[in-house]
C-alpha positions as CSV (number, residue, x, y, z in Angstrom):
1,X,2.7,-17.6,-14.1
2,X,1.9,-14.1,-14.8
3,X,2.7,-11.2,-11.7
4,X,-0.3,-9.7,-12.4
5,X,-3.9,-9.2,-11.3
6,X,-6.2,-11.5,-12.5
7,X,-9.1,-9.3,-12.6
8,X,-7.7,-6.8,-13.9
9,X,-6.2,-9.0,-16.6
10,X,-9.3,-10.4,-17.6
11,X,-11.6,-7.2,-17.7
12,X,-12.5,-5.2,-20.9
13,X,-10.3,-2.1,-21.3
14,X,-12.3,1.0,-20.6
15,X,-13.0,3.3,-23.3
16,X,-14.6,6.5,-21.6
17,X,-12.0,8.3,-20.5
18,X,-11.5,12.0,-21.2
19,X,-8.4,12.5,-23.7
20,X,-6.2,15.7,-23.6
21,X,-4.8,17.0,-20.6
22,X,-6.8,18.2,-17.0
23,X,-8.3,22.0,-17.5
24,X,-10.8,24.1,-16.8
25,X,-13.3,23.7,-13.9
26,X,-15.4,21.2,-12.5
27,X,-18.0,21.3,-9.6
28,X,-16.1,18.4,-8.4
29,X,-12.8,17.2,-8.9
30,X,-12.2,13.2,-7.4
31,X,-8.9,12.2,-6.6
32,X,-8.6,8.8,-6.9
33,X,-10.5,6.2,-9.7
34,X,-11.2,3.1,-7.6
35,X,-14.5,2.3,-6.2
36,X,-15.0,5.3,-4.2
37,X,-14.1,8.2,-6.7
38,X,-16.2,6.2,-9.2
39,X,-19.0,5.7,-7.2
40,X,-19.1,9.4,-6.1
41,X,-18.5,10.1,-9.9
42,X,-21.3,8.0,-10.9
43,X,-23.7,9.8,-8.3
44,X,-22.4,12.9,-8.6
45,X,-22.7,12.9,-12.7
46,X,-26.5,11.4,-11.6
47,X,-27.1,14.7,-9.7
48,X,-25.9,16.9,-12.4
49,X,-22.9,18.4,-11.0
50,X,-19.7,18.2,-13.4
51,X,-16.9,16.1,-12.2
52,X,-13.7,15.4,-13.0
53,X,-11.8,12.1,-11.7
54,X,-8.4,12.0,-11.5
55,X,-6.4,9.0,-11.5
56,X,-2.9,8.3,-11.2
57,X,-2.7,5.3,-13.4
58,X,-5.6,3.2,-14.9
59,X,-9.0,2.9,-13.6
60,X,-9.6,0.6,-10.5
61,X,-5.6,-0.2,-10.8
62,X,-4.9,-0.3,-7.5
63,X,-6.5,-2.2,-4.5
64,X,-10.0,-2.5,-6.1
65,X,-8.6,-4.0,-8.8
66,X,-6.4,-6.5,-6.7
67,X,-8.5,-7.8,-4.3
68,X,-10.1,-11.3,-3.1
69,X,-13.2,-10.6,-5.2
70,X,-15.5,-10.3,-1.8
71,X,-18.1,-8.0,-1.5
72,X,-19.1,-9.3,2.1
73,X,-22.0,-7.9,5.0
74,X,-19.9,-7.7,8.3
75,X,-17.3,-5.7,10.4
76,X,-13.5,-6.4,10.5
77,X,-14.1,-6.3,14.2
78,X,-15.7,-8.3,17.1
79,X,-19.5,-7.2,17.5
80,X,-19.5,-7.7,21.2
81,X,-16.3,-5.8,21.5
82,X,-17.9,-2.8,19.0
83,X,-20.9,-3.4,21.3
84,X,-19.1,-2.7,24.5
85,X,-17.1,0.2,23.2
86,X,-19.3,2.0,21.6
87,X,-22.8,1.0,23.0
88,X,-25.2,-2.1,20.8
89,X,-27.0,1.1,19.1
90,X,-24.0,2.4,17.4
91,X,-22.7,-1.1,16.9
92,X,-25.7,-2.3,15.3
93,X,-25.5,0.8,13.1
94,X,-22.1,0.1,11.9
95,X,-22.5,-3.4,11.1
96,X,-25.7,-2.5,9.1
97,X,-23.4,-0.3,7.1
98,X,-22.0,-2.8,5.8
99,X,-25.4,-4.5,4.8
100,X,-26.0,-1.5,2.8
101,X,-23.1,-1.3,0.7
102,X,-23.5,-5.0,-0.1
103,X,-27.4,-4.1,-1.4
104,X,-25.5,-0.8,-3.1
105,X,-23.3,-2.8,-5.0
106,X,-26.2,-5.0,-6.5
107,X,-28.3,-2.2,-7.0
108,X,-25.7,-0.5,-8.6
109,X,-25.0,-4.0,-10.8
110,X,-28.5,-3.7,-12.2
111,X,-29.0,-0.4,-12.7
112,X,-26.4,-0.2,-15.4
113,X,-26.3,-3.6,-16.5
114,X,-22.4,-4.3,-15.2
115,X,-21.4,-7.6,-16.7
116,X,-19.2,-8.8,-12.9
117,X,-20.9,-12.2,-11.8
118,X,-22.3,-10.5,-9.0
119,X,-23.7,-13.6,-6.7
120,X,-25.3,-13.4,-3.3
121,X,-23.1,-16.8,-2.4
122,X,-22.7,-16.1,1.5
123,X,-19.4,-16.2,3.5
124,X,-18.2,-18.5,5.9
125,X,-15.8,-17.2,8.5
126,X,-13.5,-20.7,9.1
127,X,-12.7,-21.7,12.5
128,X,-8.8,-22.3,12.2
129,X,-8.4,-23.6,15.4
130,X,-11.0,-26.3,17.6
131,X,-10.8,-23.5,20.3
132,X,-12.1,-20.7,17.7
133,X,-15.6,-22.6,17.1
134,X,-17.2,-21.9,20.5
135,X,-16.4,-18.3,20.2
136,X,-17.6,-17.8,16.9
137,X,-20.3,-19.5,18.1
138,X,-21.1,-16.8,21.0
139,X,-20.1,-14.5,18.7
140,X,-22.9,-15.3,16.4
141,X,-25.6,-16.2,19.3
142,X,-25.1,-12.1,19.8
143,X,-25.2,-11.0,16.4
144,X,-28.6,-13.0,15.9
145,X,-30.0,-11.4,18.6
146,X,-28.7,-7.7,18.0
147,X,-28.1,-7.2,14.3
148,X,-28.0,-10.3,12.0
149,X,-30.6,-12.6,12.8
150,X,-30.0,-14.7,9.3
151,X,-25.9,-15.0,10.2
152,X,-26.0,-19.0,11.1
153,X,-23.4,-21.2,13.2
154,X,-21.3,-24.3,10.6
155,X,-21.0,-27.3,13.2
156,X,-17.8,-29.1,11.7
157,X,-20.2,-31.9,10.5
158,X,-22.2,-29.1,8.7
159,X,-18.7,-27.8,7.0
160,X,-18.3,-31.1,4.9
161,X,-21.1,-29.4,2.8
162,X,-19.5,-26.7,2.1
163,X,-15.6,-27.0,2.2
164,X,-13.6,-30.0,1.2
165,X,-10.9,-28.9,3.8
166,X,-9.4,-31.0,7.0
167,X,-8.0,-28.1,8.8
168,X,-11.4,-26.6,10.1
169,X,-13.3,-26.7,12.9
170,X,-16.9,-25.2,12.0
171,X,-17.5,-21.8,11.1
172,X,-20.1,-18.7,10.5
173,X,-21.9,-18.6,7.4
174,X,-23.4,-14.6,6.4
175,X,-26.0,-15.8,3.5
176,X,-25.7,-11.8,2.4
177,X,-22.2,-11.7,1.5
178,X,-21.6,-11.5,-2.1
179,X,-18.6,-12.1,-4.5
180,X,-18.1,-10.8,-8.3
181,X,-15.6,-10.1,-10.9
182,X,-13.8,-6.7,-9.2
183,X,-12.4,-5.6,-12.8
184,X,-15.3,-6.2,-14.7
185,X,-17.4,-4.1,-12.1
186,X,-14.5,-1.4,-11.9
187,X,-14.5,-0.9,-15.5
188,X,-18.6,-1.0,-15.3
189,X,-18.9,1.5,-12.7
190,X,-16.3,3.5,-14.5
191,X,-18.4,3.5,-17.7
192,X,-21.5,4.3,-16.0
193,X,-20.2,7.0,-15.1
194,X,-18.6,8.7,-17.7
195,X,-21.4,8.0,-20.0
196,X,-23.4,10.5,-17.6
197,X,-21.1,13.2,-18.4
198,X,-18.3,12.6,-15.6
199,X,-14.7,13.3,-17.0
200,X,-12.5,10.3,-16.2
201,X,-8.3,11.2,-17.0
202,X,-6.5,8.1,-16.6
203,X,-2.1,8.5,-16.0
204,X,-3.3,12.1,-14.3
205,X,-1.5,12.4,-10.8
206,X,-2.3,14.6,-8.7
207,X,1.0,16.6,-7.3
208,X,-0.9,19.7,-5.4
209,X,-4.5,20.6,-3.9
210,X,-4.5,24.2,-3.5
211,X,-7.4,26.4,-1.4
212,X,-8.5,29.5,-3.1
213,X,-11.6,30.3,-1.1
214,X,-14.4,29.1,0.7
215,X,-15.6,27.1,-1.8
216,X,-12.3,27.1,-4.6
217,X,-9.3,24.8,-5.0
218,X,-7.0,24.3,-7.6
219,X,-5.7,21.1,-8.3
220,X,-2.2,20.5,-10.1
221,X,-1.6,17.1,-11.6
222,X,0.7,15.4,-13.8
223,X,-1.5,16.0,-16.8
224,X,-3.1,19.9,-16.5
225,X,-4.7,21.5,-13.7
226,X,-8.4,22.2,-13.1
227,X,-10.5,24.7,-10.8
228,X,-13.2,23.1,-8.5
229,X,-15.5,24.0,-6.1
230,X,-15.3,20.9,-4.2
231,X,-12.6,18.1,-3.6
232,X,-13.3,14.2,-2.5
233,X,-9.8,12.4,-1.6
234,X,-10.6,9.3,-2.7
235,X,-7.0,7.7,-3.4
236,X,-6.9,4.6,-0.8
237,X,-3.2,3.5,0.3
238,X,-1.4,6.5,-1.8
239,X,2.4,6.4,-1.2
240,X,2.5,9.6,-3.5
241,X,1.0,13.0,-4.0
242,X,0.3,15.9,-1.6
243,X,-1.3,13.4,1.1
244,X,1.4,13.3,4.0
245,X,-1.9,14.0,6.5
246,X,-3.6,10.9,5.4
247,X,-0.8,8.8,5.1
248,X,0.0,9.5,8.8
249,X,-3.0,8.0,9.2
250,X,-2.9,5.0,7.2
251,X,-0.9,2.0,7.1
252,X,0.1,0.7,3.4
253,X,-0.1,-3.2,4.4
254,X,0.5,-5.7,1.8
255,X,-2.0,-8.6,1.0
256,X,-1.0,-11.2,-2.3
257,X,-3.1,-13.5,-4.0
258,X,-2.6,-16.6,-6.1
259,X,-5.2,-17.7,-8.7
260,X,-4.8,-21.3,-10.2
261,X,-5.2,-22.5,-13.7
262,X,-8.6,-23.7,-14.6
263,X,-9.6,-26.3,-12.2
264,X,-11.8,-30.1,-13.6
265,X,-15.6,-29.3,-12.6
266,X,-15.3,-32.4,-10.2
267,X,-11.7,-31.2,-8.8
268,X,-14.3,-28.1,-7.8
269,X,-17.3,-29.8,-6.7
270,X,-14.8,-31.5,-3.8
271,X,-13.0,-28.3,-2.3
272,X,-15.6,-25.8,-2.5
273,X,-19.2,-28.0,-2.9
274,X,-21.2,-25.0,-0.8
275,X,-19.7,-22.5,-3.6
276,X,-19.4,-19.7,-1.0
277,X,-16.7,-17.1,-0.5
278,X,-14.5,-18.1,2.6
279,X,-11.7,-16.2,5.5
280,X,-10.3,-17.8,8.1
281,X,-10.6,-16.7,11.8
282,X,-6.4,-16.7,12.5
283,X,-4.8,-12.9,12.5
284,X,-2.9,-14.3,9.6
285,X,-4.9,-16.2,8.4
286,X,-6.6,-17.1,4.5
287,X,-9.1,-16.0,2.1
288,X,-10.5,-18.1,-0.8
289,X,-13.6,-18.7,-3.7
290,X,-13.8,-19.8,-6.5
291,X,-14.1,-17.8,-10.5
292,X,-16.6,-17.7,-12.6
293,X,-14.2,-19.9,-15.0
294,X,-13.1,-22.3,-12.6
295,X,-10.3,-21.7,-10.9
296,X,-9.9,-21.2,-7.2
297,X,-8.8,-17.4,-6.0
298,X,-6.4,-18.1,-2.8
299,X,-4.9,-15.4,-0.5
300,X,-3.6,-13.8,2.5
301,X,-1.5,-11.4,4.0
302,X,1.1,-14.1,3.8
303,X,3.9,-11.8,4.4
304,X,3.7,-8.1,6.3
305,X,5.4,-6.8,3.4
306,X,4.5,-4.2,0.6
307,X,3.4,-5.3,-2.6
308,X,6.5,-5.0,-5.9
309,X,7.3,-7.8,-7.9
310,X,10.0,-9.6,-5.8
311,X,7.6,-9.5,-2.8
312,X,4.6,-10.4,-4.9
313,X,7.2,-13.7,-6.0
314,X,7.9,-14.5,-2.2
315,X,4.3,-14.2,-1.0
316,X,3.2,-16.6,-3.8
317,X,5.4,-19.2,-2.6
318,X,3.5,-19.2,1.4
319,X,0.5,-18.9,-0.2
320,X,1.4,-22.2,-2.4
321,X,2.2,-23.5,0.9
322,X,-1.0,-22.7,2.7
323,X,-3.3,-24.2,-0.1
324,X,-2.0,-27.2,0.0
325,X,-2.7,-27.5,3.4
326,X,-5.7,-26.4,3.0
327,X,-6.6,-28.7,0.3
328,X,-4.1,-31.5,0.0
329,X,-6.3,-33.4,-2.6
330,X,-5.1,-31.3,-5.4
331,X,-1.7,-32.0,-5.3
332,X,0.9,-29.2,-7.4
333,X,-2.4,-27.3,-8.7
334,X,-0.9,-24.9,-11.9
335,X,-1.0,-21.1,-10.6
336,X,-1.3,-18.6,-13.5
337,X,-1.8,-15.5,-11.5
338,X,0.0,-14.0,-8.4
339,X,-0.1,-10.5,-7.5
340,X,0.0,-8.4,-4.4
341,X,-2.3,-5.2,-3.3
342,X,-1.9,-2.2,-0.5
343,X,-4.6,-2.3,2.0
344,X,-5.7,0.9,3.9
345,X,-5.3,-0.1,7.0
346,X,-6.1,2.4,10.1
347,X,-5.0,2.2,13.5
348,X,-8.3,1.2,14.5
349,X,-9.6,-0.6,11.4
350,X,-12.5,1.6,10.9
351,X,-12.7,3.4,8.1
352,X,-12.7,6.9,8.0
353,X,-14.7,9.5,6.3
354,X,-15.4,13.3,6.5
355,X,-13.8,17.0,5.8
356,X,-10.9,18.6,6.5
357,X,-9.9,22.5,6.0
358,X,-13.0,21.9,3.2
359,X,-11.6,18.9,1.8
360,X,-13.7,15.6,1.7
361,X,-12.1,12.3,2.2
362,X,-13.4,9.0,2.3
363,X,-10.5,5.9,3.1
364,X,-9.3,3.8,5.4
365,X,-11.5,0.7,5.1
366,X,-8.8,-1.8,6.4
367,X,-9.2,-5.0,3.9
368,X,-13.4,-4.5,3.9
369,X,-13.6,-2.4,1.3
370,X,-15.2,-3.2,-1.6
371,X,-18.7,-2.7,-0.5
372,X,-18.2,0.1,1.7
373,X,-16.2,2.3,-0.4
374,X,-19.4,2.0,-3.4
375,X,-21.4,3.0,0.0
376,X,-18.9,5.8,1.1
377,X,-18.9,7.6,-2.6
378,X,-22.6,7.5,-3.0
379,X,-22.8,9.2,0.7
380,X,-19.6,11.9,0.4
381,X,-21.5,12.7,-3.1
382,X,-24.7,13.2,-1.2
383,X,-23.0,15.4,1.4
384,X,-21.1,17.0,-0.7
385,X,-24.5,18.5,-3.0
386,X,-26.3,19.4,0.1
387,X,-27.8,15.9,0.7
388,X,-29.3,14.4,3.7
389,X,-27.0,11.6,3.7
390,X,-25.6,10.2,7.2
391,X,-21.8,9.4,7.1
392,X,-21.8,6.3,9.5
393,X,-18.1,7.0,10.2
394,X,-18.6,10.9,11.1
395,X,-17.6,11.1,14.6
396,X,-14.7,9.1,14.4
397,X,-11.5,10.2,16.0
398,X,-8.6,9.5,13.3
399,X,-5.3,10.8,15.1
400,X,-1.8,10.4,13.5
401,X,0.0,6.8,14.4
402,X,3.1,7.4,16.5
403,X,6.0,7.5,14.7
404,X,4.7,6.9,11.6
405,X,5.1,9.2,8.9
406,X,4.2,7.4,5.3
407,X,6.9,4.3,5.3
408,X,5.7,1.8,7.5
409,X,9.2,0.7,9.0
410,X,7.5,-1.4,11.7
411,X,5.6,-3.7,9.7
412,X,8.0,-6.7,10.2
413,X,7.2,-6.2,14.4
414,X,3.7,-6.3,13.7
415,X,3.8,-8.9,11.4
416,X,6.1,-11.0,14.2
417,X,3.3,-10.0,17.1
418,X,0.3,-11.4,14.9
419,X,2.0,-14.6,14.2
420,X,2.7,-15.1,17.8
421,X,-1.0,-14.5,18.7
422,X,-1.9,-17.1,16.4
423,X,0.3,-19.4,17.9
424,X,-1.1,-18.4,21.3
425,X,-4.4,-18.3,20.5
């Protein structure tokens, strides 16, 4: 078994990168090369400003390159409880968000001719529980009617179709939601962009943002330093670097995944006939689909820990546990992959987007993140040129989190709390 991400151990190594250390000056300089700083690279280079991304290890190394591999319509939250905070306008503008950074993605995918598997497959949200289907069920006689008239309610007799599993109850399918190869599109997008000009240093942290002016910043990494007009945070979950504001901000929460060994075609066709991606409606709960070369892609938070190799080791071992349960028919299924990721999770799991003393940021998106943040550097890049963009996220109030300052010492209480609601609910 290999403590590593599958996808990114299975993607073509990109070649585009800039050699040589950081210098000179760019119009923009992009902290961070996951989906975000490469989306906003991509558009950026598109526009014909200059840019410079710079990335603290390898392209797409960190969370998007160690996720479930779901590119899925949908908000982390409730609609009705979206609805009644903020008003069914604003909720039905946030949900479509999403929408649009599912159709950005597979734009994106066939604009430049990314080789990722992308697949409009659906998700089903799983009823865990016999007392969760009637409220997903309410849930999604709302969402019809306000937002998502295609979303459709799984009876558990209309499950068998779809899951081979005898732990749930019924479920929501979301025919948009999508899944794909997440290094294979990382490396893509990466490509894309540098081939319009974008500079792209790899093993380049950055260790100081200085203001110069108005519209001038100096930015120190590991690797050189380079002038820029304008600055997009893009870096996710960073426990490093000269980010202490955002990390007050964001919680570094670990989620692990295990990937089997190569599955037989009919060993397939019995847990998974409907082919979709899946999640589970417990607070701790599971997310599953299978790969493109059969195997079956299983995870979960599993543990509130962070991610490092002995953790990664100890989350493996629940998530053996919890697919067996889930599907008992394949016995001690060979796992090649397990690996672990940092999700950047915000106080009120909305993501969070806009400037600060003339820095632009775009993070936060809480374990929903691969379609929004390919949305959310397309739209900082159009702000940042002068576009006419709109930044669904821009009057969102993003205080610090109480007594937390970068470590997140009070994981294991939150972790105990969420258990208990599952138990309770």
């Amino acid at each position: 078994m290999k403590f590593s991400s599958y996808w990114l151990d299975s993607a073509p190594p990109f070649q585009g990168g800039t050699a040589g250390p950081v210098s000179g000056r760019a119009d923009v300089a992009v902290v961070g090369g996951g989906f975000t700083g490469l989306s906003a690279a991509l558009s950026l280079a598109r526009k014909g400003a200059s840019v410079t991304v710079l990335e603290a290890g390898r392209v797409v190394g960190e969370a998007s390159g160690r996720n479930g591999g779901h590119c899925n319509n949908g908000m982390a939250h409730d609609f009705a409880g979206v609805a009644a905070t903020l008003g069914v306008e604003r909720a039905r503008e946030l949900y479509h968000a999403f929408d649009a950074g599912v159709d950005g993605v597979e734009r994106l995918v066939a604009e430049e001719a990314i080789d990722c598997g992308f697949t409009r497959c659906g998700k089903i949200k799983l009823a865990a529980k016999p007392e969760h289907f009637p409220k997903l069920a309410r849930s999604a006689e709302l969402l019809a009617r306000e937002a998502d008239p295609d979303i459709r309610v799984l009876s558990p007799e209309d499950l068998k179709a779809e899951v081979g599993s005898p732990i749930f109850h019924g479920g929501l399918l979301y025919p948009k939601s999508a899944r794909m190869h997440m290094g294979r599109f990382g490396v893509g997008l990466a490509e894309a962009a540098a081939r319009r000009g974008a500079r792209i240093h790899e093993n380049s942290a950055v260790t100081a943002i200085d203001r110069l002016g108005p519209a001038r910043f100096r930015v120190a990494t590991s690797n050189g330093v380079i002038e820029a007009d304008r600055v997009l945070v893009a870096t996710g979950a960073s426990t490093k670097g000269p980010f202490a504001w955002f990390r007050r901000r964001i919680v570094p929460v670990g989620s692990f995944i295990i990937v089997t060994a190569p599955l037989p075609r009919a060993a397939l066709a019995d847990i998974m006939p409907g082919n979709r991606v899946c999640t589970t409606s417990k607070n701790i709960g599971h997310y599953f689909r299978l790969t493109d070369d059969d195997r079956l892609l299983f995870g979960g938070r599993a543990r509130f820990a962070m991610s490092d190799r002995k953790s990664d080791e100890k989350s493996g071992h629940v998530l053996q546990k919890g697919l067996a349960e889930t599907f008992p028919q394949l016995g001690a299924v060979p796992i090649d992959h397990c690996w672990g990721g940092l999700v950047d999770m915000t106080q009120d799991r909305f993501p969070h987007a806009g400037e600060r003393d003339g820095v632009h940021y775009a993070l936060g998106y809480s374990g929903h993140g691969t379609q929004m943040s390919v949305l959310m550097g397309d739209v900082m890049a159009e702000i940042m040129t002068g576009g006419r963009a709109v930044n669904p996220w821009r009057d969102r109030d993003w205080p610090a989190i109480p007594g937390h300052f970068g470590k997140p010492w009070f994981l294991p209480v939150v972790g105990a709390y969420y258990r208990l609601m599952d138990v309770l609910h």
